[in-house]
Residue, then its C-alpha position, 0 to 999 in steps of 0.5 A: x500500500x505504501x509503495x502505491x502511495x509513493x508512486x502515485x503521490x503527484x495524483x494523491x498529493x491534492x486530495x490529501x491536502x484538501x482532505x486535511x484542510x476541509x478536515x481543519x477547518x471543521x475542527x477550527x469552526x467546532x472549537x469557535x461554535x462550543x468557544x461560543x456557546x460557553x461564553x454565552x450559558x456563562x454570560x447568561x449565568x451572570x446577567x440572571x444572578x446580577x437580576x436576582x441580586x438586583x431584585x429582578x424576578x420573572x413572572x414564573x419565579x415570581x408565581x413559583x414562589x410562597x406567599x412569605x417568599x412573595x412579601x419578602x421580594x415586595x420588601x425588598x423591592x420597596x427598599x431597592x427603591x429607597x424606603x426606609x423602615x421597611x419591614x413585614x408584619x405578615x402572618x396570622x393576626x397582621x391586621x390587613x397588611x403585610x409590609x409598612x414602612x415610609x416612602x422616600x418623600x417621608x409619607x407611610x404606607x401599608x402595602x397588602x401582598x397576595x400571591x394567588x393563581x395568575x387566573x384568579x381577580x381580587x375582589x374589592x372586599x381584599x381592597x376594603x380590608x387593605x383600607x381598614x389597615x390603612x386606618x389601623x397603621x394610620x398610613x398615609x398610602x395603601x398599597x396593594x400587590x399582587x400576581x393576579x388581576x383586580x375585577x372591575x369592582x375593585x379597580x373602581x373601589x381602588x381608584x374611590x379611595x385612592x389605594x395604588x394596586x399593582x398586579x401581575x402586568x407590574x411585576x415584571x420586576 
């Protein structure tokens, strides 16, 4: 065989060196593409671990979550946003609220969390136990959050006496 290769190798010499370029440069572009990829699942790593640091959840964390995990990103969130005397109060006996706290102008406020199935609306008897809280931590703002919808009722109960509600549109956090 060898002595076939050494006799015909003039005819055999262009087809060896096409065949170890085409076979190279495969190698090289393989390298590159995984060089590429790595680079990118590593890039994508950093950028969702500077959002969770950074408060950031996506609607699907967001609904995976408990009810004490839901309050504690609402804390949170109120404190990435320059609140101060943040704290929950949530649990049973909470007397209508789940996060107080002050508002970066100086006013106070009551927030009430509800983590509920993205189908489900808030009914406007939520929002007027929200007002009682307001009167009972003598706030000056209601707040209301949460993963699902406010029905009709409620949006105009929430606009009647001034309560800010944030829903599921809002929490893309």
């Amino acid at each position: 065989m060898l002595i076939v290769l050494v006799v015909f190798w003039p005819a055999v010499l262009p087809y060896v060196v096409g065949g170890a370029l085409l076979g190279g440069s495969g190698v090289v572009s393989w390298w590159l593409w995984r060089t590429d990829r790595m680079v990118r699942a590593r890039d994508c790593r950093w950028r969702q671990e500077d959002a969770v640091v950074a408060g950031r959840r996506t609607l699907a964390e967001v609904d995976a979550m408990t009810v004490t995990d839901f309050e504690e990103l609402v804390a949170a969130l109120c404190r990435r946003d320059g609140c101060t005397g943040v704290r929950g109060v949530g649990g049973a006996h909470d007397n209508g609220a789940d996060v107080v706290g002050r508002l970066p102008d100086g006013r106070t406020m009551v927030i009430q969390c509800k983590r509920y199935a993205p189908s489900s609306t808030i009914a406007s008897r939520e929002l007027r136990d929200l007002l009682g809280a307001k009167v009972h931590f003598r706030a000056d703002v209601a707040v209301f959050v949460t993963t699902t919808r406010f029905s009709r009722p409620s949006e105009r109960f929430a606009v009647e006496y001034g309560i800010l509600v944030v829903h599921r549109d809002h929490l893309g956090c």
